[in-house]
C-alpha positions in Angstrom: 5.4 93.2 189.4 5.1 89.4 188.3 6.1 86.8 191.0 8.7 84.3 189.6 6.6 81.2 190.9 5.4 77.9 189.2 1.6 78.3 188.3 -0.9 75.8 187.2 -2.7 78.7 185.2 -1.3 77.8 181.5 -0.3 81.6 179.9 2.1 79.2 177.5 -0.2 76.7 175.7 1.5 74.2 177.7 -2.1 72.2 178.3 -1.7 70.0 175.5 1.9 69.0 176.6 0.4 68.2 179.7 -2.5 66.5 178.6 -0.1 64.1 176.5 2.1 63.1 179.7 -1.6 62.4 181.6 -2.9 60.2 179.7 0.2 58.3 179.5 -0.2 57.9 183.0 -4.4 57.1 182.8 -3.1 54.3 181.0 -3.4 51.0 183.1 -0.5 48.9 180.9 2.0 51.2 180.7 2.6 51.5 184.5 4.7 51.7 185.9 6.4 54.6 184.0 8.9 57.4 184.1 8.7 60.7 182.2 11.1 63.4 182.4 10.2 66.9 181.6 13.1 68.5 180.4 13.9 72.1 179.6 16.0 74.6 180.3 16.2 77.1 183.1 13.3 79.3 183.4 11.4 77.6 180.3 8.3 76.2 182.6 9.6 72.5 183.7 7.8 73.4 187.0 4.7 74.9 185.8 4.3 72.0 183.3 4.3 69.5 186.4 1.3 71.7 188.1 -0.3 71.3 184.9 0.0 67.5 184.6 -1.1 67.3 188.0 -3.9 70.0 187.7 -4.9 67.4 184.6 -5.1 64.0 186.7 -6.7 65.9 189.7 -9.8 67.5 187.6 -10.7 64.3 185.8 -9.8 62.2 189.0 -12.1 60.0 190.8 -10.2 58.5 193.3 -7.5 56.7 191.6 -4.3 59.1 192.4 -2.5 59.6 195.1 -0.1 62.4 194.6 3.4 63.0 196.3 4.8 66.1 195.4 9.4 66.3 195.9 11.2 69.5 195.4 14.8 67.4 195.3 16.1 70.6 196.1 14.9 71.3 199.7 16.9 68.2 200.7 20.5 69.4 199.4 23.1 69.3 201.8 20.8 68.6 204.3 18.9 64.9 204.2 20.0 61.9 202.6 17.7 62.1 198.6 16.8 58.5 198.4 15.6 58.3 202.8 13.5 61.6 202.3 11.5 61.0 198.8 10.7 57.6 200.4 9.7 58.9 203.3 7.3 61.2 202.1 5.9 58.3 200.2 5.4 57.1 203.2 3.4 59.6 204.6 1.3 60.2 202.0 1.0 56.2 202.3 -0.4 56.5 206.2 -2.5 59.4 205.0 -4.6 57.7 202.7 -4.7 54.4 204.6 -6.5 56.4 207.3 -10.0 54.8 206.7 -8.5 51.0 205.8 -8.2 49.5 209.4 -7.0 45.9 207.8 -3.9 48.1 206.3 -2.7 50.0 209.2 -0.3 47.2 210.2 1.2 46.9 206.9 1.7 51.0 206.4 3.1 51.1 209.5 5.7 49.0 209.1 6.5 50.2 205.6 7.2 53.4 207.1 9.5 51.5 209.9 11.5 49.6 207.1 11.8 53.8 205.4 13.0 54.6 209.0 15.5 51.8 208.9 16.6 53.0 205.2 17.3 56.5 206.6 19.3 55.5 209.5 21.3 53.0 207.3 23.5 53.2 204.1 22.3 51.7 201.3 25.4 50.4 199.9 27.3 47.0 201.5 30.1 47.7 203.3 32.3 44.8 204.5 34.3 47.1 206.6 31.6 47.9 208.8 30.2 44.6 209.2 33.5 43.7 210.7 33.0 46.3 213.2 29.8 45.2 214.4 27.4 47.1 212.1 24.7 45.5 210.3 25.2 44.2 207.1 22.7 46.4 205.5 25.6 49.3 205.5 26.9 52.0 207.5 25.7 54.8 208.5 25.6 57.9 205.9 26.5 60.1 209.2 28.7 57.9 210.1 30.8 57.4 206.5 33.6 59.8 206.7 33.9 59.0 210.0 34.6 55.6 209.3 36.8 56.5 206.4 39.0 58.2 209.1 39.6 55.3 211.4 40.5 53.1 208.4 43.1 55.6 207.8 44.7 55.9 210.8 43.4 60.2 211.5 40.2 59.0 213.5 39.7 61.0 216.6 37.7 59.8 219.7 35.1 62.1 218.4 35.0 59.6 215.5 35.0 56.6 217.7 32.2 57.8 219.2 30.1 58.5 216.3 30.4 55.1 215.2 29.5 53.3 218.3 26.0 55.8 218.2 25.6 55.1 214.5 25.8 51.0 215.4 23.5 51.4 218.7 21.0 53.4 216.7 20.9 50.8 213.8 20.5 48.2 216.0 17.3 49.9 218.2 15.9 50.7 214.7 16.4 47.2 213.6 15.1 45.1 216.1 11.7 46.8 215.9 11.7 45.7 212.2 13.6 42.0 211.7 13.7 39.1 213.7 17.1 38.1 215.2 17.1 35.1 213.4 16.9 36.9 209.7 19.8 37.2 207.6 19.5 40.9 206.2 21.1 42.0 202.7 20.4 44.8 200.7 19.0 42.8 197.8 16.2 41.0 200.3 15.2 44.6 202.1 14.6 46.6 198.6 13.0 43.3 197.2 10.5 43.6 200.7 10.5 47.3 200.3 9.5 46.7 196.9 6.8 44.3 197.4 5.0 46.3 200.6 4.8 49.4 198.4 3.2 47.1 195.2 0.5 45.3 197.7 -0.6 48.8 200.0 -1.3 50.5 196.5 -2.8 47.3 195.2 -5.5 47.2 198.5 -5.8 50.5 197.8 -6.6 50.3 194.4 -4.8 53.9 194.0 -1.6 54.5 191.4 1.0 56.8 193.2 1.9 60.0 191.1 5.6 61.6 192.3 6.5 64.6 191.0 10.2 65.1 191.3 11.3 68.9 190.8 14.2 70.8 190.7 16.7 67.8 190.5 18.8 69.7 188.0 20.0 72.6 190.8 21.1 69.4 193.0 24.6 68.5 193.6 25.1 65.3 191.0 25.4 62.9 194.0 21.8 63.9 195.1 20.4 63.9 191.8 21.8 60.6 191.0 20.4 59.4 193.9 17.1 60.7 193.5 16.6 58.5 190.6 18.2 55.4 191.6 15.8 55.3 194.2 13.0 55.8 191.9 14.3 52.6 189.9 15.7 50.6 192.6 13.0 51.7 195.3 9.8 52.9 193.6 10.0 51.9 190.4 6.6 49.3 191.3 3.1 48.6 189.1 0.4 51.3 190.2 3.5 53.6 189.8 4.4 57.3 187.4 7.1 59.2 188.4 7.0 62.8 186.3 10.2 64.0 187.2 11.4 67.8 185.9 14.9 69.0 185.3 17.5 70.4 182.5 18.7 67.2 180.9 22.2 68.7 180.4 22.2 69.4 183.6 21.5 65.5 184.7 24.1 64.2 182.2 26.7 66.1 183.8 25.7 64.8 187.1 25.9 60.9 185.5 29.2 62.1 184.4 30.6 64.2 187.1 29.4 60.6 190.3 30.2 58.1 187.7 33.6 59.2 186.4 34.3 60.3 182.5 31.8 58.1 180.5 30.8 58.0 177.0 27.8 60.0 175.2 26.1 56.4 174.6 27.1 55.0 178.3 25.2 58.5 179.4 22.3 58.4 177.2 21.7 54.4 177.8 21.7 55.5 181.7 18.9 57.8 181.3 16.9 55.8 179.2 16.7 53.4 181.8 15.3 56.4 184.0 13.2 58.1 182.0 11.2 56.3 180.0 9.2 58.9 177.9 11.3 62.2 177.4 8.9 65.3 177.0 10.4 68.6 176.0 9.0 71.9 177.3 8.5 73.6 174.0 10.1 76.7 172.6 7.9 79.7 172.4 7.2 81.6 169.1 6.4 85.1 168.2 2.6 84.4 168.7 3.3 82.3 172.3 5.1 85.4 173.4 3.0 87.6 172.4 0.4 86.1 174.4 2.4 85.6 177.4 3.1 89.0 177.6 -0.6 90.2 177.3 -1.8 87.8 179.8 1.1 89.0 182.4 -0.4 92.5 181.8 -3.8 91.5 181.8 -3.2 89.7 185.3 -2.2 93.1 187.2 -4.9 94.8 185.3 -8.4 93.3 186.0 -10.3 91.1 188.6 -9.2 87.1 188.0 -12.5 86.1 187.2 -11.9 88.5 184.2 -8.3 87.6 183.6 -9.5 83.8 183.8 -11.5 84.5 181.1 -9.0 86.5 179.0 -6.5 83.3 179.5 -8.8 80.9 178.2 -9.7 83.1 175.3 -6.1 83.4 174.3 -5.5 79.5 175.1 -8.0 78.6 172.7 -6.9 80.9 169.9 -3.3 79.6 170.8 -4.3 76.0 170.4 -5.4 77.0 166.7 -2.2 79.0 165.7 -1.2 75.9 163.2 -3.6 77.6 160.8 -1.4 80.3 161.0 -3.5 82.8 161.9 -3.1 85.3 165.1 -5.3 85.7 167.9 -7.1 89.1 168.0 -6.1 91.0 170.5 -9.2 93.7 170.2 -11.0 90.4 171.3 -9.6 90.5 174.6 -9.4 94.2 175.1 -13.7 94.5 174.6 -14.3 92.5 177.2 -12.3 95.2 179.7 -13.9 98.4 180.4 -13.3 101.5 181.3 -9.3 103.0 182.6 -8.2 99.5 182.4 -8.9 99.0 178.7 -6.7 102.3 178.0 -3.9 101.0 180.4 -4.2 97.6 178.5 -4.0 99.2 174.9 -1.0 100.7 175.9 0.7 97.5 177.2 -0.8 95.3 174.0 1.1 97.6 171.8 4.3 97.3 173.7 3.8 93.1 173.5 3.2 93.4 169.8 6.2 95.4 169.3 8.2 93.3 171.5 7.5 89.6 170.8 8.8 89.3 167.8 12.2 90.6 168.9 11.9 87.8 172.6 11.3 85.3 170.7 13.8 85.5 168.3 16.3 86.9 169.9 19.8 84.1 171.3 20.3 85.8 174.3 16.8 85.5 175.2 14.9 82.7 172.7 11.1 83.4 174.1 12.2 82.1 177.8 9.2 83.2 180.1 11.3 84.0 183.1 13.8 86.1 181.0 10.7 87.6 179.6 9.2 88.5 183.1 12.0 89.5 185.0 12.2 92.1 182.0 9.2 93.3 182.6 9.4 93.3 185.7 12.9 95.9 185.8 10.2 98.0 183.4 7.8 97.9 185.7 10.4 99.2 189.0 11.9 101.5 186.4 8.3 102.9 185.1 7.2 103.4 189.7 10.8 105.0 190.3 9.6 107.7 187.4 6.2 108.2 188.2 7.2 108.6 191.8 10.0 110.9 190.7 7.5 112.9 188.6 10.0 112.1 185.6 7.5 112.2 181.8 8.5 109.3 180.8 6.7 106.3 178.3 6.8 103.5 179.5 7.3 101.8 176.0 10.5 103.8 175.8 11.5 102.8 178.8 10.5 98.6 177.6 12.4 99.7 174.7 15.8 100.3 176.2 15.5 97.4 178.7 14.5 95.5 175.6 18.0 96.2 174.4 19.9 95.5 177.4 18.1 91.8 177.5 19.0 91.3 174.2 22.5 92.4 172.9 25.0 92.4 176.0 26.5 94.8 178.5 29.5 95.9 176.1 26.9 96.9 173.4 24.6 98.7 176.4 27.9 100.5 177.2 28.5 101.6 174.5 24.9 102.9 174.1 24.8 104.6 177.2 28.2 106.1 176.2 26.5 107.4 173.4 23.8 109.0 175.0 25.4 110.4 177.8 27.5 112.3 175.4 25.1 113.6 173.4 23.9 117.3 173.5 20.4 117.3 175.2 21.0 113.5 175.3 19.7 112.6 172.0 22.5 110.8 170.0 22.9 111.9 166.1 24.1 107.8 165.7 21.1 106.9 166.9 19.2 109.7 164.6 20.6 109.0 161.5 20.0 105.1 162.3 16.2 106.1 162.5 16.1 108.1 159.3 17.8 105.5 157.3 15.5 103.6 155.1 17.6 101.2 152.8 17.2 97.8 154.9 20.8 96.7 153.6 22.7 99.9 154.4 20.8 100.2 157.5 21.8 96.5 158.8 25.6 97.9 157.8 25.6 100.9 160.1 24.3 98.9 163.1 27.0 96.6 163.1 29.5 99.6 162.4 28.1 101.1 165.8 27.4 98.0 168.0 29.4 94.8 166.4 28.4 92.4 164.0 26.9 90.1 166.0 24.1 92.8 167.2 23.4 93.9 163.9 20.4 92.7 162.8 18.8 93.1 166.4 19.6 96.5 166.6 18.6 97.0 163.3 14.7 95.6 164.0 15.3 97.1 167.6 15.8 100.8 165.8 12.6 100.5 163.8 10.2 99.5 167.3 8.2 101.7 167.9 8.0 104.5 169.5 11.3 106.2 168.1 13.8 108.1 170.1 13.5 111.2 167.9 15.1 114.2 169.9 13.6 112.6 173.0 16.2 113.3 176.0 17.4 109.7 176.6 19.6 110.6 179.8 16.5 109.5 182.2 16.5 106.5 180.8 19.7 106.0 181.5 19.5 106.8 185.1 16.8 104.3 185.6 18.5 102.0 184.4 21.8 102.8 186.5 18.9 103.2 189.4 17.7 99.5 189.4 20.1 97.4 187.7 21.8 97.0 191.3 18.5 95.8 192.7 18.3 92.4 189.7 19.2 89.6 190.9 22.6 88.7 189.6 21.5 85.6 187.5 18.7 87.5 186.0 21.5 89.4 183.7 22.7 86.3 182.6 21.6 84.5 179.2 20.1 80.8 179.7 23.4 79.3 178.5 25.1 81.7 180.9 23.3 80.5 183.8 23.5 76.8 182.9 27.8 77.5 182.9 27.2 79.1 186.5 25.8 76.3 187.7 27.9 73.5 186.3 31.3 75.9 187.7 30.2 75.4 191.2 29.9 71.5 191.0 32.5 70.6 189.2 35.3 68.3 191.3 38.3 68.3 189.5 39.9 71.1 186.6 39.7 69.0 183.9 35.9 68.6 184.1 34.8 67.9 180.4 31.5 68.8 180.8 32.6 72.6 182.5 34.7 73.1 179.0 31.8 72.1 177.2 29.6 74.5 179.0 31.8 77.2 178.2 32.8 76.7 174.3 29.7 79.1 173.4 30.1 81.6 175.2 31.6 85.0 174.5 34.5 86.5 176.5 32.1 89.3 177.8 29.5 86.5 178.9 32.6 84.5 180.5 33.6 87.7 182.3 29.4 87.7 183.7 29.6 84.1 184.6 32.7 84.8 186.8 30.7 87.9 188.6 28.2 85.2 189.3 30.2 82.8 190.7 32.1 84.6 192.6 28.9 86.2 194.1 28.0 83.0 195.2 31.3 82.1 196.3 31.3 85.1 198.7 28.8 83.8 200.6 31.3 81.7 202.0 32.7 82.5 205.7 35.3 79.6 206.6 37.7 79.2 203.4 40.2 76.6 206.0 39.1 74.1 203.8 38.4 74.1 199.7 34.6 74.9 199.2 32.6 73.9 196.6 32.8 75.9 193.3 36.3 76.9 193.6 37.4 74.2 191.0 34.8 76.1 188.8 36.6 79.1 189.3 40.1 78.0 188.6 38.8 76.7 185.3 37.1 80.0 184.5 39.9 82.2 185.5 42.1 80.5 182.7 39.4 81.4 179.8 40.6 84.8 179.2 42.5 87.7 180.7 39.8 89.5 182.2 38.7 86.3 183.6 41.7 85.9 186.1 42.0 89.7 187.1 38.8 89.0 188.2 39.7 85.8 190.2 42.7 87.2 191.5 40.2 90.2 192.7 38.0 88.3 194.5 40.8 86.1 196.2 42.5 89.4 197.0 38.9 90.7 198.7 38.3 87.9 200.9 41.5 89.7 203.1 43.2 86.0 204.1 46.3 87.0 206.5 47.6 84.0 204.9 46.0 81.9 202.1 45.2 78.1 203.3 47.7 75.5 202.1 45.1 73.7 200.1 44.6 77.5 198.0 48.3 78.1 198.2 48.8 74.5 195.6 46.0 75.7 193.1 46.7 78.8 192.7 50.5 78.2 192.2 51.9 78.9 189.2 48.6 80.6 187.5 49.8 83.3 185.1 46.7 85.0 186.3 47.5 85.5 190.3 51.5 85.5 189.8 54.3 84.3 191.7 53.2 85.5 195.6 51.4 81.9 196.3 
């Protein structure tokens, strides 16, 4: 089994990517800068920032100091902007350790971080009338406040504001004397201007990496790189921040209300100053991958090490068009593992072509590994089981289940199941067929148009089916599918749709139409399973939970798409649906006329 991990091994020719976005950064006139890595999910975004770092790091002599943010780890439950500062600042007091004359200076950089954590960042007048400071409110104490201006503020509330105004001020007279005047545009410029002179005595240029920004709620993301430009954006500076750029428009779109394509794009150009794009693997990237994730479980890592940079090397000359030789790799393995590893090579031959090309998987690595990986539980419940099966037949028919879609592996299975001795004559007379034309016909007879030509170059893999029993394969597949994790059924584009449902804030979110246009009604019906997964884990539904918007939109796609709504709203067993569920679900042709 594979762990699904960032790595700063390089099994994707990604070095040269990450070379580029280095030297960008060795380069003294061009900072400060911003790059964004983008890709989509599972593509490498995160591996690619190990490599850029592993890059600086082996030719570095002292000039980086590097702060690494999963954005992430803060969601829901730290302010973005207060915690990426703040562990600038400790990796600030860290490195000033052994610079006496700059202890003061870090120290009360971290202070003014402090007082940015504590305190809003935004002006509000409100506040300043009742006593605040004029910096802002507290972000704790925001809805509170919100509450008493409306007239529903309870003593609770009350209370919370007069600890959010005593804490502010503690915080603030440590920092500022009573006599200065303090507004947002004087603290960031003196935030600003601390950060610029520590680096400069240091003579070091700060590295951020910023990951996972794209599985953020849009407010945190947005925040994330406001503070970069407002906050960090100083000389000595390179922010290499990694995310799924579609992912980051619809956040701009989703905080800042329905804006243009232009209005969008301008606002991340003023972010990310040098787009890189994870590249798309092809045949020969995938084929590699896929030898180096079976050479990894096979031999020692000094000898895998070896192996990797053999096949990097060959990779980095594949514009002449000519493969890497696998027999290469396997001589410099002896003994069982070789003849395990001959095995597995000719399952990656076979295979890559048909990853790389295929839409529902386009040569994604973590599509591609967690493949292998439900081969590799499949291939230990057989052995265990004492089942004779191949392995490559059972990579085969997980191949096709990655790569066409549950109604197609339905129907398959269906075909098998009622076959005498479990061998299907449609699946026979595909094999025998040899015109390429009348061939590419039959498949899409059998499994739909749009499978055709996969199932066509999926028949021809080797090793055929023959009059093999095909019923074990079957039930190890029914034996594990339970045990995937529920996004790793779903195409790229699926998952992207999943993720963009449980943000969204309002029905008529343009960007959750959008992110469902290409989609077929059987991947709708898979995003919905998702979703509602996720919305299960959900224990107190007295108030409207994130996602549920998503799901409302979702449910009016297609039929089967609200039965399954109305199923899950039905499971959660409400004695009494909240009033707030009541009004959305009113009316829907989908749930009826009980609401």
């Amino acid at each position: 089994m594979w762990s699904d991990v960032e790595t700063d091994r390089d099994y994707l020719n990604y070095t040269e990517v990450a070379e580029l976005a280095a030297n960008l950064i060795r380069q003294r006139t061009l900072l400060p800068i911003s790059i964004g890595i983008f890709g989509g999910w599972g593509s490498g975004k995160s591996s690619l920032l190990r490599l850029v770092h592993k890059e600086l790091t082996d030719s570095d002599d002292g000039n980086y100091l590097h702060v690494e943010f999963d954005a992430w780890l803060y969601q829901g439950f730290d302010d973005a902007r207060a915690a990426l500062m703040e562990a600038i600042s400790t990796r600030l007091i860290e490195a000033a350790g052994a610079h006496e004359d700059l202890g003061d200076k870090v120290k009360r950089f971290a202070k003014r971080v402090n007082y940015f954590r504590l305190l809003g960042l935004g002006m509000d007048v409100a506040a300043t009338a009742m006593g605040a400071p004029t910096l802002g409110v507290f972000t704790t104490g925001g809805a509170a406040l919100g509450r008493v201006l409306s007239g529903e503020a309870t003593a609770d509330d009350v209370e919370q504001l007069k600890a959010a105004g005593k804490a502010a001020k503690d915080v603030g007279d440590g920092l500022l004397k009573p006599s200065e005047p303090v507004t947002p545009p004087k603290e960031i410029a003196a935030f600003r201007k601390e950060l610029s002179e520590i680096l400069e005595e240091l003579d070091k240029v700060l590295v951020v990496s910023i990951d996972n920004l794209d599985r953020c709620l849009p407010r945190n993301a947005i925040h994330t790189l406001e503070a970069v430009r407002l906050f960090l954006f100083v000389d000595r500076t390179a922010f290499v921040v990694a995310a799924d750029e579609d992912m980051i428009r619809f956040a701009v779109t989703e905080h800042y209300g329905r804006l243009g394509e232009r209005h969008v794009k301008d606002y991340l150009d003023k972010f990310i100053q040098v787009p890189v794009r994870v590249p798309r693997l092809g045949v020969a990237e995938v084929r590699a991958y896929l030898m180096l994730l079976f050479t990894s479980l096979a031999v020692d890592d000094d000898l895998h090490e070896k192996i990797r940079e053999n096949v990097q090397e060959a990779l980095r000359e594949s514009w002449k068009e000519t493969s890497f030789d696998a027999g290469s790799c396997l001589d410099m393995v002896k003994g069982e593992p070789r003849n395990k590893l001959e095995v597995d090579f000719g399952i990656a031959d076979r295979m890559a072509g048909l990853l790389a090309k295929s839409p529902q998987v386009g040569g994604n690595p973590r599509t591609v590994k967690r493949m292998l990986n439900v081969v590799r539980m499949r291939s230990e419940i057989a052995r265990r089981r004492k089942m004779p099966i191949d392995e490559a037949l059972i990579a085969k028919l997980a191949l096709f289940e990655r790569c066409t879609d549950s109604a197609a592996t339905a129907m398959l299975y269906g075909l098998i199941n009622r076959a005498d001795a479990g061998t299907p004559e449609v699946i026979q007379g595909l094999e025998a067929e040899e015109d390429e034309a009348s061939l590419t016909e039959k498949c899409a007879e059998e499994f739909g148009e749009k499978h055709a030509v996969f199932v066509r170059d999926w028949i021809r893999l080797k090793p055929s089916f023959g009059t093999t029993d095909l019923r074990p394969l079957v039930y190890l597949s029914r034996e594990t599918l339970p045990l995937a994790a529920i996004d790793g059924a779903l195409t790229p584009v699926a998952e992207r749709a999943v993720r963009i449902l449980l943000l969204v804030k309002s029905q008529s979110s343009v960007g959750a139409k959008e992110a469902l246009k290409p989609l077929s009604d059987e991947e709708k019906a898979q995003v919905m399973a998702a979703l509602t997964a996720e919305l299960r884990r959900i224990s107190n539904w007295i108030t409207r939970p994130q996602g549920f918007q998503g799901l409302l939109i979702l449910a009016a796609e297609t039929a089967e798409c609200g039965r399954m709504a109305r199923k899950f709203i039905e499971s959660l067993q409400l004695e009494k649906l909240p009033a707030w569920m009541r009004v959305a679900v009113k009316g829907q042709p989908w749930f009826g006329a009980e609401a």
